[in-house]
PyMOL CGO cylinders between C-alpha atoms (Angstrom):
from pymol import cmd
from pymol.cgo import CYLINDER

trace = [
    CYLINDER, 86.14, 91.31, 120.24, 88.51, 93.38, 117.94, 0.3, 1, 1, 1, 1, 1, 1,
    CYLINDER, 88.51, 93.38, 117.94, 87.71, 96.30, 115.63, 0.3, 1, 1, 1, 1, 1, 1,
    CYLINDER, 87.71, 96.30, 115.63, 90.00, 97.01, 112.71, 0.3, 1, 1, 1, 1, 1, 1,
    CYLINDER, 90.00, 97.01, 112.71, 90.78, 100.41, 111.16, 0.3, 1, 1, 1, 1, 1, 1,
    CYLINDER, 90.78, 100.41, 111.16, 93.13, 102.51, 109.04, 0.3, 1, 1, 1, 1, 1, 1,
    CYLINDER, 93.13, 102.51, 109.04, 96.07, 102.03, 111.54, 0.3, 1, 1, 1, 1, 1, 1,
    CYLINDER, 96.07, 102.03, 111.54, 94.76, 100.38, 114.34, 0.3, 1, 1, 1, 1, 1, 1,
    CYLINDER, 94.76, 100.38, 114.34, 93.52, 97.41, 115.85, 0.3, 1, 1, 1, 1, 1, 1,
    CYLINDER, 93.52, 97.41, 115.85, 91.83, 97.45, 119.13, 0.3, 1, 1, 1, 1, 1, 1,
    CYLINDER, 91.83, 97.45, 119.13, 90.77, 95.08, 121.16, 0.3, 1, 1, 1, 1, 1, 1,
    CYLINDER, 90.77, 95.08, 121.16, 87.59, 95.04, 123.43, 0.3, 1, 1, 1, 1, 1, 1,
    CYLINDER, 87.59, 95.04, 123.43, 86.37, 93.46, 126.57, 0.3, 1, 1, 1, 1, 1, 1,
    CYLINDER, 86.37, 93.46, 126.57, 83.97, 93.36, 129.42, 0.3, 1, 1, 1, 1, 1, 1,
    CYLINDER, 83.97, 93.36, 129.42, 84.96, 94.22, 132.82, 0.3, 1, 1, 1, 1, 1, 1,
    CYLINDER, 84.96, 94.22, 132.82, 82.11, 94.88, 135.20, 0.3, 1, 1, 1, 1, 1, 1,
    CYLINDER, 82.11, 94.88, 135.20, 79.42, 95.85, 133.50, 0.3, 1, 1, 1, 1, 1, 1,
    CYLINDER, 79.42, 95.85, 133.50, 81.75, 98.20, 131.23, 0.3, 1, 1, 1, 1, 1, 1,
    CYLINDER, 81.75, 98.20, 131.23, 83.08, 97.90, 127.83, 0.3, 1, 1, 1, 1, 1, 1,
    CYLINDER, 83.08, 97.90, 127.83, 87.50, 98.30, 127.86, 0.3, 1, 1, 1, 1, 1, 1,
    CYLINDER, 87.50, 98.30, 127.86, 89.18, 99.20, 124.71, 0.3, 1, 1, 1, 1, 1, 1,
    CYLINDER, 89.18, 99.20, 124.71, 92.86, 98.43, 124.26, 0.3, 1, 1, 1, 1, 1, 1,
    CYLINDER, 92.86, 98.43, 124.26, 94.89, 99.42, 121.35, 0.3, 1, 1, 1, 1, 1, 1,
    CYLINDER, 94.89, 99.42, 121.35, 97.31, 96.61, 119.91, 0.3, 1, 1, 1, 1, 1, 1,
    CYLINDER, 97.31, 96.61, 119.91, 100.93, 97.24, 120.12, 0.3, 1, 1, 1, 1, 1, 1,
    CYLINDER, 100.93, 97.24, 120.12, 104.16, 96.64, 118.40, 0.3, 1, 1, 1, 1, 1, 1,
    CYLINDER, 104.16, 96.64, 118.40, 102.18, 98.62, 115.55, 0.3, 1, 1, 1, 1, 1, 1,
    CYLINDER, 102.18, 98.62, 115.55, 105.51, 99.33, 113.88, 0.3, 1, 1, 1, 1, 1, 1,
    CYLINDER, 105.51, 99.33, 113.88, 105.53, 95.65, 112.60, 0.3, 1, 1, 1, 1, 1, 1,
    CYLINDER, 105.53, 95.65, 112.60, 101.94, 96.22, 110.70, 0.3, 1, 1, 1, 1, 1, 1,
    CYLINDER, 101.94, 96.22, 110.70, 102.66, 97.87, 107.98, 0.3, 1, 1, 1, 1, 1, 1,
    CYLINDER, 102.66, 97.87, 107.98, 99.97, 99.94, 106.13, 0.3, 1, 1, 1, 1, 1, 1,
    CYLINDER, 99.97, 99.94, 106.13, 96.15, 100.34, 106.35, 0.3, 1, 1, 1, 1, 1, 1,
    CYLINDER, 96.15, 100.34, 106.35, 94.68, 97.39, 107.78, 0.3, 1, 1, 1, 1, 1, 1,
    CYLINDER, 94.68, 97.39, 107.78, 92.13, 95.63, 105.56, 0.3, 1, 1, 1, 1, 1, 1,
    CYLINDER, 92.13, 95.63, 105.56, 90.31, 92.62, 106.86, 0.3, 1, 1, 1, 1, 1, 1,
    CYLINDER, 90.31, 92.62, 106.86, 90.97, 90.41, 109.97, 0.3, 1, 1, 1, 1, 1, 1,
    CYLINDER, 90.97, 90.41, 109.97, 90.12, 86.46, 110.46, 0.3, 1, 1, 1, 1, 1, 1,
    CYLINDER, 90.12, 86.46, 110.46, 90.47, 84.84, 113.68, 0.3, 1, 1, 1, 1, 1, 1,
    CYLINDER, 90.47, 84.84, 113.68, 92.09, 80.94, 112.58, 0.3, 1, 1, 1, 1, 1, 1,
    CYLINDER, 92.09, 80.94, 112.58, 93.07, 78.49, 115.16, 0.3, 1, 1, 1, 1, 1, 1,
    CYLINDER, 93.07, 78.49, 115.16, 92.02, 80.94, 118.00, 0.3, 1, 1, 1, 1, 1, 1,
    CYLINDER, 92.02, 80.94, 118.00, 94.51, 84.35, 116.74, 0.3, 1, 1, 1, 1, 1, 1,
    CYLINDER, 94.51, 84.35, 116.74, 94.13, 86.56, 114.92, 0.3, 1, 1, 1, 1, 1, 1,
    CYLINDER, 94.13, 86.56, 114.92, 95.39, 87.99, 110.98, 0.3, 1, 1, 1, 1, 1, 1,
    CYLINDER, 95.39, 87.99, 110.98, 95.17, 91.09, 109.43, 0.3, 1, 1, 1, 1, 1, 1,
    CYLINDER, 95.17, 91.09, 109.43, 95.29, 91.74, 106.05, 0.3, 1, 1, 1, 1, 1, 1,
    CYLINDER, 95.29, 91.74, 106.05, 97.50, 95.24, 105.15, 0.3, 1, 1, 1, 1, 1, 1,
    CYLINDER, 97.50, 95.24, 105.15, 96.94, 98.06, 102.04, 0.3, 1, 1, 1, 1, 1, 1,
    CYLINDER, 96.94, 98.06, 102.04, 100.84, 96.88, 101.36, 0.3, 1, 1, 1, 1, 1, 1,
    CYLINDER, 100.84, 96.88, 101.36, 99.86, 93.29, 100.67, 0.3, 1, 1, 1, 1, 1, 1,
    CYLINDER, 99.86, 93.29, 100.67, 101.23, 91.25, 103.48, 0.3, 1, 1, 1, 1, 1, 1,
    CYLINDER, 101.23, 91.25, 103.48, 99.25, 89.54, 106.37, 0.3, 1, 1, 1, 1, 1, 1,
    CYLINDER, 99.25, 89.54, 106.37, 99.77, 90.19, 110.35, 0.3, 1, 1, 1, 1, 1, 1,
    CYLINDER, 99.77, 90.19, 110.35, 99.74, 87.50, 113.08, 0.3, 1, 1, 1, 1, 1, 1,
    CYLINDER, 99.74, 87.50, 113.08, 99.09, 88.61, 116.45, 0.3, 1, 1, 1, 1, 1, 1,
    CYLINDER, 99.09, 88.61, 116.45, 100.37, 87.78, 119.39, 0.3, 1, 1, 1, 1, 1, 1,
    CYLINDER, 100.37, 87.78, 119.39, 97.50, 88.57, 121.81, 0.3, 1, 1, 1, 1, 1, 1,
    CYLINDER, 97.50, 88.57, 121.81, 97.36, 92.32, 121.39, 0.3, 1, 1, 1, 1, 1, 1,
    CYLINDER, 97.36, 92.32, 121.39, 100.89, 92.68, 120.08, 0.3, 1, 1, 1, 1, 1, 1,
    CYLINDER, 100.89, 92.68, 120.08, 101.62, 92.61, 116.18, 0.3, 1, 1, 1, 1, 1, 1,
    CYLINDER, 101.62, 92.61, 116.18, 103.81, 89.56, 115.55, 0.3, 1, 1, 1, 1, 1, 1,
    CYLINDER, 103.81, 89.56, 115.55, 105.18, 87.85, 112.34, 0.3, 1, 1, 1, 1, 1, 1,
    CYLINDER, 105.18, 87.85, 112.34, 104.65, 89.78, 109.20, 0.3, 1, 1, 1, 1, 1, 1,
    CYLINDER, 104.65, 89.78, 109.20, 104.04, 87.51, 106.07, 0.3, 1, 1, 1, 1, 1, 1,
    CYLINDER, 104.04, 87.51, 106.07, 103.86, 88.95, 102.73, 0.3, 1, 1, 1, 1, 1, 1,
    CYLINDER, 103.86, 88.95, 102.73, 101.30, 87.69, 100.43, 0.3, 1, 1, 1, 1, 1, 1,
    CYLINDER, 101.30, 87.69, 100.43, 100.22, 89.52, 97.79, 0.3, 1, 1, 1, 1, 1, 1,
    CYLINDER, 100.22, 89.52, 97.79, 102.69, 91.16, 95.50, 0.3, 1, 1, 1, 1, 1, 1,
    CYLINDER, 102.69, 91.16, 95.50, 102.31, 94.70, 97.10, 0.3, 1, 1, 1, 1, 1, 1,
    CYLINDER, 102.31, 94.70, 97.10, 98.50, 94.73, 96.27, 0.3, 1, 1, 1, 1, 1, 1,
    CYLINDER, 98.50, 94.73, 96.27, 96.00, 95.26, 99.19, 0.3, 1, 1, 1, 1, 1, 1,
    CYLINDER, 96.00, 95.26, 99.19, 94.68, 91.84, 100.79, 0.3, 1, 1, 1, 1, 1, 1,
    CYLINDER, 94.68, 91.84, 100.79, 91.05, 92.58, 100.28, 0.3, 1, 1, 1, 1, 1, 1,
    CYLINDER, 91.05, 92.58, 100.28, 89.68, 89.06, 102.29, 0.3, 1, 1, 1, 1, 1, 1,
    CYLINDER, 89.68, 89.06, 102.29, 90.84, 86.73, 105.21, 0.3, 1, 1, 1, 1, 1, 1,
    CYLINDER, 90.84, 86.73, 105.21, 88.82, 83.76, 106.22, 0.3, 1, 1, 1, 1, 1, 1,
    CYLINDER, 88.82, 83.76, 106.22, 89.95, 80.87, 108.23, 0.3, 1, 1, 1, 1, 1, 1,
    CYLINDER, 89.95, 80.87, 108.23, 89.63, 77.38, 106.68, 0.3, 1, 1, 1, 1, 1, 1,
    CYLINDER, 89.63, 77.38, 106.68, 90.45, 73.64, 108.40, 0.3, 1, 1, 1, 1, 1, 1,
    CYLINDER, 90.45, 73.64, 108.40, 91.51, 70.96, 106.39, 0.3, 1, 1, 1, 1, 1, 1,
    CYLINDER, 91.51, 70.96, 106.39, 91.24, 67.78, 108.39, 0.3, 1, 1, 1, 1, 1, 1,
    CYLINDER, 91.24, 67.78, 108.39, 93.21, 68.92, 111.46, 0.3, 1, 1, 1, 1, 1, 1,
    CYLINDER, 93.21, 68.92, 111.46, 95.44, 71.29, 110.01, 0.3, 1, 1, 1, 1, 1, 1,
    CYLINDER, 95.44, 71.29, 110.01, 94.10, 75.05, 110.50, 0.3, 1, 1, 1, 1, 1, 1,
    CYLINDER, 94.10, 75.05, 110.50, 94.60, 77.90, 107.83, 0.3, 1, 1, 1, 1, 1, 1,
    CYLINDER, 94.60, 77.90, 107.83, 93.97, 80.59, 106.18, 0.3, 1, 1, 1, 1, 1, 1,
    CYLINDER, 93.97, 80.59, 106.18, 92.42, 81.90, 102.58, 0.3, 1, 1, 1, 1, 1, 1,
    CYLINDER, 92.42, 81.90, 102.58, 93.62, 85.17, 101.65, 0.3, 1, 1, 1, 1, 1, 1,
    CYLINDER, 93.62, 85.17, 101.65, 92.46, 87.39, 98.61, 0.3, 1, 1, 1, 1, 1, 1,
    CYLINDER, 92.46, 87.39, 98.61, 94.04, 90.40, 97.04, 0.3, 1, 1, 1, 1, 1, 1,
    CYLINDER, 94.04, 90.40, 97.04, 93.84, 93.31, 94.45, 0.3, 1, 1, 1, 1, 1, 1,
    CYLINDER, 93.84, 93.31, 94.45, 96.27, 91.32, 92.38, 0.3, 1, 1, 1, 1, 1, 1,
    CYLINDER, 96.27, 91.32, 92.38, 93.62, 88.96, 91.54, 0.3, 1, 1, 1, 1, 1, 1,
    CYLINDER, 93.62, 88.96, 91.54, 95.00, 85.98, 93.44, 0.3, 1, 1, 1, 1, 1, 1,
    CYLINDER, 95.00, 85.98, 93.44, 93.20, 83.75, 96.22, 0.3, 1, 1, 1, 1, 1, 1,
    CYLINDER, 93.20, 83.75, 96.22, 95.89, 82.09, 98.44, 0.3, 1, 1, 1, 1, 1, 1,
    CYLINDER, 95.89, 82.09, 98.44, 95.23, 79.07, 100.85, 0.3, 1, 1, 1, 1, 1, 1,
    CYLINDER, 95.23, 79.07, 100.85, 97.91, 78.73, 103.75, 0.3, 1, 1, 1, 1, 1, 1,
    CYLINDER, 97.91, 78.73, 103.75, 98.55, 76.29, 106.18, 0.3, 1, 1, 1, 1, 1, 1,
    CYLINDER, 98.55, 76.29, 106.18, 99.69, 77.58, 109.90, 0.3, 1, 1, 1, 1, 1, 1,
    CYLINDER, 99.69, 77.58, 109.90, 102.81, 76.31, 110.93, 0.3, 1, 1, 1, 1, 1, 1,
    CYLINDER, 102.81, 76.31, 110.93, 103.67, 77.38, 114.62, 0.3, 1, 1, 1, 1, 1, 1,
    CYLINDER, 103.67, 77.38, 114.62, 104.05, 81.03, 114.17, 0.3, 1, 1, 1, 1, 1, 1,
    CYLINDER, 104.05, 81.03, 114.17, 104.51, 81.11, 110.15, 0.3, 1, 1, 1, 1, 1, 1,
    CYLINDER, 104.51, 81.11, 110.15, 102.04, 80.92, 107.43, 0.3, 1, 1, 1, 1, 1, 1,
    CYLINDER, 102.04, 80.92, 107.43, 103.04, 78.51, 104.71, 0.3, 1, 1, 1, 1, 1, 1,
]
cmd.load_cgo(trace, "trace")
């Protein structure tokens, strides 16, 4: 389970009967308030205040893909298109973008 916030992303779990929260590092890679969050192809985007999109590595802040002309990504969802996974982002700017994941990139 995650939870999203202003400048965080945390992660939850269940150990025993008690509910663990790490906080996701590498946070210096995310830039900006985070937005939304979709889980595609089993990880997981953010969408940032600054326009780009996060991948995460587990619960470390990977590749850093801008997106949306420095306009706040309002909406991720993950989409499949035959057996290619995705992504369909929307920002402020007005724009709905579909991507395709490529390894660690969105194209």
């Amino acid at each position: 389970m995650v939870a999203t916030c202003t400048r965080e992303v945390n992660f939850y779990s269940f150990e025993r009967g008690i509910l663990k929260c790490t906080q996701g590092s590498g946070w210096g890679k995310a830039p900006g308030a985070v937005l939304c969050q979709a889980f595609a192809d089993g990880t997981l985007f953010t969408g940032c205040h600054d326009g780009s999109i996060v991948r995460w590595d587990g619960e470390t802040a990977g590749v850093v893909t801008p997106a949306h002309k420095e306009s706040p990504v309002y909406v991720l969802t993950a989409r499949r298109a035959g057996s290619t996974p995705g992504l369909i982002s929307g920002g402020k700017d007005g724009t709905i973008v579909v991507w395709s994941i490529a390894g660690s990139e969105l194209i």
